[in-house]
N, C-alpha and C positions, 0 to 999 in steps of 0.2 A: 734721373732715376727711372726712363722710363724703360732702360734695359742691363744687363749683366755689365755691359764695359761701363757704366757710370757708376760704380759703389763707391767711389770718396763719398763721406759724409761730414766733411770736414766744412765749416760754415753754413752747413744746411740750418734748416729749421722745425721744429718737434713740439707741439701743445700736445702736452701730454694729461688728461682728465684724470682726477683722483690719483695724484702721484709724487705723495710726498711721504706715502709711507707705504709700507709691505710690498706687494709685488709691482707697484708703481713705484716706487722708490727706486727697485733693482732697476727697473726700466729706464729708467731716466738716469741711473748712473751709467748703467750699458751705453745708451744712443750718446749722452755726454763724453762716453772714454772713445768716443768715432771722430770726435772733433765738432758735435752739433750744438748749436745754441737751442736752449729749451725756454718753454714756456709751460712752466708746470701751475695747472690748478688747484685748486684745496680748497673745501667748504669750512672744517673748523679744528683743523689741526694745526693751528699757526706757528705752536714750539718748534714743531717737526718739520713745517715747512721753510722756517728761517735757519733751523739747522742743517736739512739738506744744503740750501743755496748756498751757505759758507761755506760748507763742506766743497760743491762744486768749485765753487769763485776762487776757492784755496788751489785749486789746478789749474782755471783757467778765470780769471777776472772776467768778468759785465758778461758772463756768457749764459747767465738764469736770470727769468723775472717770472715773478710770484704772481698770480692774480688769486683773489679770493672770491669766490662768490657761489652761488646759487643756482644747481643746472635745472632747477625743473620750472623755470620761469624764460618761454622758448624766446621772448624778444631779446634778453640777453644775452642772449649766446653769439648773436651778432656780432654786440659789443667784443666779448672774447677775442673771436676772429680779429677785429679791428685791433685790438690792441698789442695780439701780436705780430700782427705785419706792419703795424707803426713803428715798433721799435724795434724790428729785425729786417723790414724791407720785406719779408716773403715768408710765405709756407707751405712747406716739403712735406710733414708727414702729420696727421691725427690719429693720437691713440685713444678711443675712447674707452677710458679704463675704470672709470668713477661707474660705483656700483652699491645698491641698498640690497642689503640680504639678512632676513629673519624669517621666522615661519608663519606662515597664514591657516591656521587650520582651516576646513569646514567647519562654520558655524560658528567662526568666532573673529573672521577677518571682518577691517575696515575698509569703507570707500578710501579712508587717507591713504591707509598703506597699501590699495590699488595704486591711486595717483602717485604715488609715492614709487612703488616698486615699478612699477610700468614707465613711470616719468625718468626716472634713474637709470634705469638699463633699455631704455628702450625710443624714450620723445624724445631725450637729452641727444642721443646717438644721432637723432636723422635728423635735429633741425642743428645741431653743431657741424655734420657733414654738409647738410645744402648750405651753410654759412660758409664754410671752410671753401666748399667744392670751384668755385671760380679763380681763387686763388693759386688751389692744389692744380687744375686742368695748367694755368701758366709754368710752371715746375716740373711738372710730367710725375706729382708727387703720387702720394698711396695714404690710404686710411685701413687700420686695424683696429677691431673691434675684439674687447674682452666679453669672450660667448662662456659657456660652462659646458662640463659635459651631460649636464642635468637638461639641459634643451632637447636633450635626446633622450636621457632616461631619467625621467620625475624623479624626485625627492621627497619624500611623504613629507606633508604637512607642510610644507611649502609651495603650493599649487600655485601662486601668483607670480614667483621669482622664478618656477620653469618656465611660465606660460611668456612673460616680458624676456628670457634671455631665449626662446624658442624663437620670439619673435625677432630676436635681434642675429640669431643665424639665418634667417631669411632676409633680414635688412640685408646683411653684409653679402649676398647673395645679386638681392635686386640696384643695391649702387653699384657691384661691380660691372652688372649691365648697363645702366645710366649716365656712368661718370666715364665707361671705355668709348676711346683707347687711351683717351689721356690721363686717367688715375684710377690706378687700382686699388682693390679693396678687399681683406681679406679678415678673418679673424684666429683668432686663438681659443680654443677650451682648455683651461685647465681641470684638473684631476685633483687628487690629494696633494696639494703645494704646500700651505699654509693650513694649519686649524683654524675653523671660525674662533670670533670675537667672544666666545660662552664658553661655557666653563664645559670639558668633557673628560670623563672616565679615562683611565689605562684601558680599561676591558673593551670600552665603546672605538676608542681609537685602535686599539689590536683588530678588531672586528673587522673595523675598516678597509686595516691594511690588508686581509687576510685575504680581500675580495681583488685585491691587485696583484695582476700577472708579474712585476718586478717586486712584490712583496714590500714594499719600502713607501714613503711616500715622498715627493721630488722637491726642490727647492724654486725659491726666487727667480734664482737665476737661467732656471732652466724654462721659464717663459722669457724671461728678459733675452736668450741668446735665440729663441725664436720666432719674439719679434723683431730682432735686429737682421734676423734670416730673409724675414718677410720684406720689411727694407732696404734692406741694402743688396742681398743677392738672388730676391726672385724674378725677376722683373718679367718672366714669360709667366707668372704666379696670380691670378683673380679669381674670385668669387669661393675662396678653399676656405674652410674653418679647421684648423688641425688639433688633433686633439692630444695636450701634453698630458698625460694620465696613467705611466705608467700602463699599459694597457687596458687599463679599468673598462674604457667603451667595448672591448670585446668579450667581454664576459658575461653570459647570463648571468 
C-alpha cells in the first residue's frame, strides 16, 4: 500500500475502533466488500457487534473477529494490536473511529468527562497508533483518524470534544511526519452524516441543513467511500484531514 500500483485489498488487515455501528459500521462493510479481513472493536454494543460479524461471515467465513474492550486504559491497547496480528499474521490499516461526544458546558463540565472525552478522541488515537506503528512501518500500511469539522469551527457547549478532536487533527498531522515514509496517516471530518444520539427538532435539524452549501445532509457511506480512498488509492496522500461536509467548512 505504500503506492497507487498496490490497491488489492484483498487479504489485508483493518482494526477498525468503534465500528460496529453507524459510520463504523458502513466502514467496515466498505473495507470488507475490498476483500480485507477486519478486526473490528466495540466497548458495549455486543447485539450489534455479533450482528455485524454474521452479517460479514455470511459473505466471507473466519474473515471478522470482535474484541471488546475499553480504550481509555492506554496499556491495553497494546493488547489490541497483539491480538490482531495473532490471528491475521499482520496489519495494514488503523481506523481510529471510537469516539465520546456530549456537551460540556462552562461551568457545568467534569474532570470525568475531560478524561473521558480527551481519552476517547484523542489518548486512545496515539497510544493505539505507537502500538499499531511497528507492525503498520512492515506493510507499508496507513492510519486514519475520525477528526470532525468542529476542530475547526467550535460547537457551543461542547468546548472539550472541539478541544480533543482539534487536537486529534494535529495528531494526524504530527504521525504522518513520524511514521514517513513507511505509513501514512491521514484523517477524515465529517459534516452533517449522521444526527447525534439526543433527541432534535424538525426546525433545529432544518436549521442545520440550511447552513450547508449542498443543502442536504450526507450519509454513511460517504465517509466509508473516503476512507477506502484514503487506503486503497492515495498512496502519494499524508498528513491531509478532508472534510466530508457538504461544504459546511466554507461557510461563515
Amino acid at each position: 500500500m505504500a503506492d497507487n500500483k498496490d490497491n488489492n485489498l484483498a487479504g489485508k488487515v483493518a482494526l477498525v475502533t468503534g465500528g460496529v455501528r453507524r459510520i463504523g459500521a458502513a466502514v467496515c462493510r466498505t473495507l470488507h466488500a475490498q476483500g480485507m479481513n477486519l478486526v473490528i472493536h466495540y466497548r458495549s454494543s455486543e447485539k450489534d457487534a455479533h450482528a455485524l460479524q454474521a452479517e460479514l461471515h455470511a459473505l466471507r467465513p473466519e474473515s471478522v473477529m470482535l474484541v471488546r474492550g475499553e480504550l481509555l486504559n492506554a496499556a491495553k491497547l497494546d493488547n489490541l494490536v497483539y491480538e490482531t496480528v495473532d490471528s491475521f499474521e499482520r496489519l495494514d490499516v488503523l481506523i481510529n473511529n471510537a469516539s465520546s461526544f456530549y456537551p460540556t458546558p462552562i461551568g457545568e463540565a467534569t474532570e470525568k468527562q475531560w478524561d473521558d472525552l480527551i481519552g476517547s478522541n484523542l489518548k486512545a488515537p496515539f497510544f493505539l497508533s505507537q502500538a499499531a506503528a511497528p507492525h503498520l512501518r512492515k506493510t507499508h500500511g496507513c492510519i486514519v483518524n475520525m477528526v470532525d469539522i468542529h476542530a475547526e469551527r467550535p460547537l457551543r457547549s461542547y468546548p472539550v470534544y472541539c478541544a480533543a478532536k482539534a487536537g486529534l487533527a494535529m495528531l494526524t498531522k504530527s504521525l504522518a511526519r513520524e511514521l514517513a515514509p513507511e505509513v501514512r496517516v491521514n484523517g477524515v471530518a465529517p459534516g452533517t452524516i449522521l444526527w447525534p444520539e439526543i433527541d432534535l427538532d424538525e426546525l433545529t435539524k432544518q436549521r442545520i441543513i440550511s447552513r450547508v452549501p449542498l443543502k442536504r445532509s450526507g450519509d454513511p457511506d460517504d465517509i466509508a467511500r473516503t476512507i477506502l480512498f484514503l487506503v486503497r488509492d492515495a498512496g502519494y496522500i499524508t498528513g491531509q484531514v478532508i472534510a466530508v461536509d457538504g461544504g459546511r467548512s466554507v461557510v461563515g
